[in-house]
C-alpha positions in Angstrom: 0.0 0.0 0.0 1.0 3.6 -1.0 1.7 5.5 2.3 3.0 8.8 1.6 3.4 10.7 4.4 5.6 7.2 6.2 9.2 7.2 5.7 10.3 3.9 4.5 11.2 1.5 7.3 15.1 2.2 8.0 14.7 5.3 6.3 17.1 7.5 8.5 15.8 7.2 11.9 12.7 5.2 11.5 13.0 1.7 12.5 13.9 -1.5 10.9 11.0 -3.6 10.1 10.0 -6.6 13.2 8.0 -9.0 10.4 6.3 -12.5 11.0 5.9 -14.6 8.4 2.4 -15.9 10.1 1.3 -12.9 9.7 -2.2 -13.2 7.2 -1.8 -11.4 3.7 -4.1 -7.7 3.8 -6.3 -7.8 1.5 -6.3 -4.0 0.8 -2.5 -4.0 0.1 -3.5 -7.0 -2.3 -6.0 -5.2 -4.1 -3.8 -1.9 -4.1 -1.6 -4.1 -6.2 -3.7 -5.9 -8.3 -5.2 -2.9 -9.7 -2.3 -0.6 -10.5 -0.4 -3.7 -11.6 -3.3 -4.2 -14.1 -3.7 -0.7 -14.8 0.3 -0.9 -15.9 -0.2 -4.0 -18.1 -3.4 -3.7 -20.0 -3.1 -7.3 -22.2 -3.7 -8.7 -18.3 -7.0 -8.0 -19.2 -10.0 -6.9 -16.1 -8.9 -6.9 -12.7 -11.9 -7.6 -11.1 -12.3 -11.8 -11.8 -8.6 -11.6 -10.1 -9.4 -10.0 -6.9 -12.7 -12.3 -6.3 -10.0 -15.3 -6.1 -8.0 -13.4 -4.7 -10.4 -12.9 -1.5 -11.3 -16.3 -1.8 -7.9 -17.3 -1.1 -6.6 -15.1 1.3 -10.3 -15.5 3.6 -9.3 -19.5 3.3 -5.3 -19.9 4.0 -4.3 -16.3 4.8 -2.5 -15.7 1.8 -2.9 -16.2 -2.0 -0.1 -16.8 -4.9 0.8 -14.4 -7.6 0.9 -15.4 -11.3 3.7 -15.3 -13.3 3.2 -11.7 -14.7 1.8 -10.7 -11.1 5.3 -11.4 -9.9 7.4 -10.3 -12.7 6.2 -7.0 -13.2 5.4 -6.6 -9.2 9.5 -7.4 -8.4 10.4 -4.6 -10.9 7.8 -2.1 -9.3 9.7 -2.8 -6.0 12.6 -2.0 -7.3 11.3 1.1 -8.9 10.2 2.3 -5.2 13.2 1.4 -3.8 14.6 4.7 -2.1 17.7 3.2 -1.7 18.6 2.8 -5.3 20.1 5.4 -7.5 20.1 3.0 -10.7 16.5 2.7 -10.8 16.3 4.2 -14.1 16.8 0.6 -15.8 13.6 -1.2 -13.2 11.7 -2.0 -16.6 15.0 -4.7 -17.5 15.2 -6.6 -14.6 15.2 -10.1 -15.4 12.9 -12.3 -12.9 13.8 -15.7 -12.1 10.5 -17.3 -10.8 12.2 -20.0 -8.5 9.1 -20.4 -5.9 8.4 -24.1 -6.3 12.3 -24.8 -5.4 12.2 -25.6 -1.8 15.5 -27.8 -1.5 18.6 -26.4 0.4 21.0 -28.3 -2.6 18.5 -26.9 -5.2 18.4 -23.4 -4.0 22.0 -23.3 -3.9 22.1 -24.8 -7.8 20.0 -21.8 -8.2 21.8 -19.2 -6.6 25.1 -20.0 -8.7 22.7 -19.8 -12.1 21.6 -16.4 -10.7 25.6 -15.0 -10.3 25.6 -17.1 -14.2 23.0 -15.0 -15.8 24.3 -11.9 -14.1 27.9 -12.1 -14.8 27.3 -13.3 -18.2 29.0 -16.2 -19.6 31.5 -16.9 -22.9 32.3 -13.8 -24.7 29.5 -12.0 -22.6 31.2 -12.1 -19.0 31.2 -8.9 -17.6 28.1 -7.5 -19.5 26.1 -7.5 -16.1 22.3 -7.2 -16.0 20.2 -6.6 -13.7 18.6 -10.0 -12.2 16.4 -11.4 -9.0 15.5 -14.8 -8.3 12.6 -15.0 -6.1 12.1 -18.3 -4.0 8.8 -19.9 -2.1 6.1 -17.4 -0.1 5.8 -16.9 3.4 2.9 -19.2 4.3 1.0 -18.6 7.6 2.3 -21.7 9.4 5.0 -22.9 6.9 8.9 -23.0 8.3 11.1 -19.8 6.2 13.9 -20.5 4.6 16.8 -17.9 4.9 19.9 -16.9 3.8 21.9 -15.6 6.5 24.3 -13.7 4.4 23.6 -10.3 3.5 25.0 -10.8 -0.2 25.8 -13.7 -2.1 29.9 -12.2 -2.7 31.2 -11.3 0.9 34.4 -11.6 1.7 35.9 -13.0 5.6 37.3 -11.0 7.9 39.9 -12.1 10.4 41.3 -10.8 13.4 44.9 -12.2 14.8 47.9 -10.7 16.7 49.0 -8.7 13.7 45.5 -7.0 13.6 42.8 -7.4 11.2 42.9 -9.0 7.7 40.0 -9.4 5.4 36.4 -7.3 5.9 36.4 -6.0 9.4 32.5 -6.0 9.1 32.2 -9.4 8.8 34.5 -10.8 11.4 31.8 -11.9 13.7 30.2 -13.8 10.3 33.3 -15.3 9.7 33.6 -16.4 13.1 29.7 -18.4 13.2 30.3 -20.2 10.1 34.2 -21.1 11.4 32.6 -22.7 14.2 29.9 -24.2 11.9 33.1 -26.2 10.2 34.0 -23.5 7.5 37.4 -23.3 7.1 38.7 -19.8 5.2 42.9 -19.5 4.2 43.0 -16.6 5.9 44.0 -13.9 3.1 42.4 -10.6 2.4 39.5 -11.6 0.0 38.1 -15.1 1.2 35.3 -15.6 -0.3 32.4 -16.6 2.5 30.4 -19.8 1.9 26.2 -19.1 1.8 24.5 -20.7 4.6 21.2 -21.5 4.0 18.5 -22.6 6.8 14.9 -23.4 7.2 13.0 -23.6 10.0 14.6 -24.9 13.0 16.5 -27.0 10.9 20.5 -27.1 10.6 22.0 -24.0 8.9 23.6 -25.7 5.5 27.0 -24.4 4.5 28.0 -24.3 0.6 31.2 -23.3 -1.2 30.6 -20.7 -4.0 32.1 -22.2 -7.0 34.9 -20.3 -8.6 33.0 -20.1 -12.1 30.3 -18.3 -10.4 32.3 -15.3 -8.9 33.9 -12.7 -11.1 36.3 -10.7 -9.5 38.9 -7.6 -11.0 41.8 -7.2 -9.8 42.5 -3.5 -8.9 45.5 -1.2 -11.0 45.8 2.5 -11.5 45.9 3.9 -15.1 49.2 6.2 -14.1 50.6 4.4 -10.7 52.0 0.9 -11.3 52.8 0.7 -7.3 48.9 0.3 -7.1 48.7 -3.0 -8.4 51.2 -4.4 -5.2 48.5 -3.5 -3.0 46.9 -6.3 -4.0 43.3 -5.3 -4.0 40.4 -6.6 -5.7 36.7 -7.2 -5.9 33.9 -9.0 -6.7 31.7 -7.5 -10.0 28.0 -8.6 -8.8 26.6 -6.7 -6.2 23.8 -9.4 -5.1 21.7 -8.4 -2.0 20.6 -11.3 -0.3 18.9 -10.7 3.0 16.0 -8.0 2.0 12.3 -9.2 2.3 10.2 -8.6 -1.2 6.7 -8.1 -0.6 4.4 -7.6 -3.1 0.7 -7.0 -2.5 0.9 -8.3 1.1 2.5 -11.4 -0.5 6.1 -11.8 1.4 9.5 -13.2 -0.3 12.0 -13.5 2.8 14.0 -15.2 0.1 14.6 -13.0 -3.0 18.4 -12.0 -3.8 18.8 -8.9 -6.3 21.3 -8.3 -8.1 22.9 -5.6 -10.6 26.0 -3.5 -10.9 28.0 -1.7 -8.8 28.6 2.4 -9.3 32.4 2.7 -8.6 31.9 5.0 -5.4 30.5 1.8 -3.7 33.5 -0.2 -3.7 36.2 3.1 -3.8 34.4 5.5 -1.4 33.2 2.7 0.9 33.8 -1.1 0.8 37.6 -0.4 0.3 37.9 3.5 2.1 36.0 3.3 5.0 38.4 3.1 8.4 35.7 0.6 9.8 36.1 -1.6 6.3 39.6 -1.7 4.3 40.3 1.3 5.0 42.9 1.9 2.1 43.1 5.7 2.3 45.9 6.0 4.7 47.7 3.1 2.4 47.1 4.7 -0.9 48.2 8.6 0.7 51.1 6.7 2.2 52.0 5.5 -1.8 51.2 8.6 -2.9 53.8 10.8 -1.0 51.2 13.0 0.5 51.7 15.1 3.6 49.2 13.9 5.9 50.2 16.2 9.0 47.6 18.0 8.9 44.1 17.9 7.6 43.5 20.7 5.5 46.0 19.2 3.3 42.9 17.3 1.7 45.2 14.0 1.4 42.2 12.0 2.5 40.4 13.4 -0.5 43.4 13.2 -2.8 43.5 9.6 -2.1 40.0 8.9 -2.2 39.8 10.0 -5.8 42.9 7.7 -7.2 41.2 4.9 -5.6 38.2 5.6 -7.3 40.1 6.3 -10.3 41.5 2.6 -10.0 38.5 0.8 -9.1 36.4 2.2 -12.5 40.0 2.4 -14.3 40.4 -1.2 -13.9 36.8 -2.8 -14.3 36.4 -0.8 -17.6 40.0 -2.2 -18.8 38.4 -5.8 -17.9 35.5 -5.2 -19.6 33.3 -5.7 -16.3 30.3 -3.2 -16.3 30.6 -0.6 -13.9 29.3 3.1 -13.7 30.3 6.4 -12.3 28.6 8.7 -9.6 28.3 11.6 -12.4 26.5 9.6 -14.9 24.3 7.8 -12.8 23.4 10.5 -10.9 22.0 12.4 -14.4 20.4 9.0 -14.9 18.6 9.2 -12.2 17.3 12.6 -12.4 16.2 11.1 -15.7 14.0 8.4 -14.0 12.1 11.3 -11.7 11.2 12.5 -14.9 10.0 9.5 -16.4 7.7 8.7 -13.0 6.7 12.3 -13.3 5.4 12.0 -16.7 3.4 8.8 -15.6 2.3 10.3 -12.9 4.1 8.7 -10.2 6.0 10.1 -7.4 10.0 9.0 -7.1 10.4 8.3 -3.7 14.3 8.6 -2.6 16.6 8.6 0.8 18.6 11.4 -0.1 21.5 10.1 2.2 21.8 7.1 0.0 21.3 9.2 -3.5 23.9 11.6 -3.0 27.1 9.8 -3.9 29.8 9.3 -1.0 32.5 11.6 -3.4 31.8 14.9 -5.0 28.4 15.1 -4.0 27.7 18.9 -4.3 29.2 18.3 -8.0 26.7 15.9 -9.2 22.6 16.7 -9.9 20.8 15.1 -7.1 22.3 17.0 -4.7 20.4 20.3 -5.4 16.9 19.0 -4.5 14.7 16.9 -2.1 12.8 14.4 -2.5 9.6 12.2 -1.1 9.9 10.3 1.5 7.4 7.7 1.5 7.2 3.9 2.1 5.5 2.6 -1.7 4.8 -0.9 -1.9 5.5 -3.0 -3.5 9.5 -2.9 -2.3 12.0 -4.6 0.1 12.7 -4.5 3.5 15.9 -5.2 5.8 14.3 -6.5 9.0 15.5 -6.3 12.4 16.2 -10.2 12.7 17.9 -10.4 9.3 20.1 -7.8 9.7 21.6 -9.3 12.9 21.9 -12.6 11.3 24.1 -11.3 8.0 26.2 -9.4 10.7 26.7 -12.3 13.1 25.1 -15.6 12.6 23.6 -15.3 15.3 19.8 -15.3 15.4 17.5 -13.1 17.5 14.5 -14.8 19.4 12.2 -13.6 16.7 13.9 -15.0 14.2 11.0 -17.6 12.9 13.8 -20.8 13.3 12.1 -22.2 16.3 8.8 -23.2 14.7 7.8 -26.7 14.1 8.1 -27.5 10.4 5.1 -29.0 9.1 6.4 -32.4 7.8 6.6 -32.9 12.4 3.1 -31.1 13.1 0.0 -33.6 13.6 -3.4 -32.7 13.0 -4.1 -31.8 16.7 -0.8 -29.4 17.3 -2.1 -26.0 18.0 0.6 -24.4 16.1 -0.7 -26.1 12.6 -2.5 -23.8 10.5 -5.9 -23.4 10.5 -8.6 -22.3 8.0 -10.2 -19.5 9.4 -13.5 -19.9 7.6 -14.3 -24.1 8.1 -11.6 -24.3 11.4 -9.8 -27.0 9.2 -6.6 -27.5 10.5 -3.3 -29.3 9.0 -0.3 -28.4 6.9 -1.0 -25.7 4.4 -0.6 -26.7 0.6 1.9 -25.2 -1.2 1.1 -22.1 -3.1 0.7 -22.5 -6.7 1.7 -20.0 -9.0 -0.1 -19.1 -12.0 1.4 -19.2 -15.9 0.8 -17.1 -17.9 -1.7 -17.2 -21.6 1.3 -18.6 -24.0 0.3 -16.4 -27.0 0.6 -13.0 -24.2 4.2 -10.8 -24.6 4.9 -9.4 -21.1 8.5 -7.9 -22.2 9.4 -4.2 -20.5 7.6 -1.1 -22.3 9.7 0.2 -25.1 11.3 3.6 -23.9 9.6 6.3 -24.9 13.1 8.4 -25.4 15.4 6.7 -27.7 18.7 9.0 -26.2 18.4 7.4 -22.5 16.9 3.6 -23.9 17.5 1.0 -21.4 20.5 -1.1 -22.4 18.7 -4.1 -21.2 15.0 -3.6 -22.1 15.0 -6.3 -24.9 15.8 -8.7 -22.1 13.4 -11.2 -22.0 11.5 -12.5 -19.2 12.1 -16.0 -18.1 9.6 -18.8 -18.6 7.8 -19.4 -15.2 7.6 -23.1 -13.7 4.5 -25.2 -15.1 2.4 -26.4 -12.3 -1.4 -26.7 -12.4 -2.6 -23.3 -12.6 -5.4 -21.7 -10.8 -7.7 -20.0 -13.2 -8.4 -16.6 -12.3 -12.4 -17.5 -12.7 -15.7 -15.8 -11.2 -15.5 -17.2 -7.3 -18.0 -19.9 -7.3 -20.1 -21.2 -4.5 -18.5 -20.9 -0.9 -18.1 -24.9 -0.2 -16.5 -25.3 -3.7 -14.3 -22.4 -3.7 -12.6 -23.9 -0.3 -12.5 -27.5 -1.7 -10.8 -26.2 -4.6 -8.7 -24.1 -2.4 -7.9 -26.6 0.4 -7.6 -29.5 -2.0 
């Protein structure tokens, strides 16, 4: 649901989300959805057969299932209300990996390396990034989650011996929980961290990211050949992994999102930051600068020949990257775009402005809305502190019985709220879309800012029975067809 006058959980000072996936879908937010997604994609035809099922569903198990298009084009309106995001002038291209019948640790993992696959490219095309998110099973009132407990798929260890800190400070206590889990890193400064996967109350799963799957630059300077000895490097795929999708009251605790990084994120932060890498007092050092005092700017003199490196060297490796000034004229783009349709752009202006030269680029010279628009994602309280320390709060919903142990009389099995039927709930079945329908992003209307990606096309969904989006029939044999 559109809330205008809210600021986005997280948004500066308001507070991180506290979710429960037990919690029953709203109906309003579903039908706020349903019709603007609708309104968005005329060839979905009327909205109004939809939302009778949709009620239908949601009175019966708490919750109903999205078709294919309801999902595809519902993933890339969340990421076109994202705040966060700067890049959201390209949320027509993202490509949607419909992955919610895939409920197997082993298979999830298979299809998390496919997503780093498609977004890295493969062959002659590795290093053309696009813009992907593969979106795994609902939260089902009742149902076990499953969760990733990293915050993104690439992360690299962090160490602490006698000599000090080597690796990612911020993920020292991460690399500690899956150390005592059995992981065993080499120690070095880029160690790539394994993905721990867990549902339920079940044993968190550990699994090695295949080398294929990661590509990583290694960092030079277009005029310094000292640089390279520093030994730096990172990974090309930003992939988010610990953010909540919700779409129309519809949850996704599991959703990883993935595009490209601006070269600010890993220069300005990931390497510069004191509490991270914090290369700026090794690169001044190289540079010969005369850090006495200050006001001789050497902070900011080595700040911008790290950045100079970092987009120097993924543009010589033909990796897709992009700069604070472009991007931030591309995104003043996209408020224009949304103003034209008659949307409002909501944006954290913290995270807009770029960490470097911000008073030199666009965005800096205005404000913006602050507003929580759904659909989007969410970092919530309990996720956050698991991606920092694998170690889960009390809320965290790993303590409830999974289903496959619940007997008909355990009060925690879920429970119809219209017959009182109780038992496991079935597993959400997505729809498919007609096979003769084209659901491929809207042709940009302005030929000199075209998306690079909006001739991507989407993926074929899985093929499960569907559920027709008829006229509800008769109570009893709407919830027989419902309950199965």
């Amino acid at each position: 649901m559109t809330a205008p006058h809210t600021a986005p959980p997280g948004y500066r000072d308001a507070p991180l989300t506290d979710w429960h996936p037990d919690r029953p879908v709203d109906f309003a937010e579903a039908e706020e959805f349903l019709r603007a997604c609708y309104a968005e994609l005329p060839k979905l035809g009327p909205v109004e057969p939809r939302l009778a099922v949709v009620r239908e569903q949601i009175a019966a198990l708490g919750t109903y299932t999205h078709t294919h298009a309801e999902l595809v084009h519902g993933a890339r309106m969340a990421w076109r209300n994202a705040s966060r995001c700067i890049g959201r002038v390209y949320w027509r291209s993202l490509t949607v990996l419909d992955r919610r019948q895939h409920r197997v640790p082993d298979q999830i993992f298979d299809d998390l390396v496919s997503h780093l696959h498609m977004a890295t490219g493969e062959g002659h095309n590795r290093g053309k990034l696009r813009a992907v998110i593969s979106i795994f099973g609902q939260a089902v009132p009742g149902r076990p989650v499953t969760r990733l407990w990293n915050d993104q798929l690439i992360r690299y260890a962090g160490y602490r011996g006698d000599d000090g800190m080597t690796g990612d400070p911020q993920y020292e206590q991460f690399t500690s929980a899956v150390t005592k889990l059995g992981w065993t890193g080499k120690g070095s400064a880029f160690d790539l961290l394994p993905i721990v996967l867990q549902t339920g109350d079940g044993e968190p799963r550990l699994y090695e990211l295949p080398e294929s799957a990661v590509l990583e630059v290694p960092l030079a300077h277009p005029e310094f050949g000292w640089f390279a000895e520093l030994g730096l490097r990172w990974h090309a795929v930003p992939a988010i992994a610990n953010l909540r999708l919700s779409i129309g009251g519809v949850d996704y605790p599991l959703a990883p999102f993935s595009g490209w990084y601006m070269g600010t994120e890993i220069g300005a932060r990931n390497l510069a930051d004191a509490h991270r890498y914090n290369q700026i007092p090794v690169v001044a050092a190289r540079l010969g600068l005369d850090t006495s005092s200050e006001s001789t700017l050497w902070r900011d003199r080595a700040l911008v020949e790290l950045n100079r490196a970092v987009l120097w060297s993924f543009e010589r490796a033909g990796v897709r990257v992009t700069d604070h000034h472009s991007e931030s004229r591309l995104f003043l783009t996209h408020v224009e775009r949304e103003r034209r349709a008659g949307r409002d752009t909501p944006a954290d202006w913290t995270w807009i402005v770029p960490p470097i030269s911000g008073g030199l680029t666009p965005v800096f010279h205005r404000y913006y809305t602050e507003a929580d628009q759904r659909p989007n994602f969410y970092l919530d309280r309990s996720a956050q502190q698991l991606s920092l320390t694998g170690l889960p709060q009390v809320t965290v919903p790993a303590q409830r019985t999974s289903p496959e142990r619940r007997t008909p009389a355990d009060p925690a099995a879920a429970v119809c709220p219209i017959t009182g039927r109780s038992g496991p709930m079935p597993d959400p079945v997505p729809e498919l879309l007609p096979a003769d329908q084209d659901f491929s992003p809207d042709v940009d209307p302005s030929p000199a800012y075209a998306d690079p990606e909006a001739t991507v096309p989407i993926p074929a969904g899985p093929a499960p029975a569907p559920i027709t989006a008829e006229p509800v029939p008769a109570r009893k044999r709407g919830l027989r067809r419902l309950l199965g």
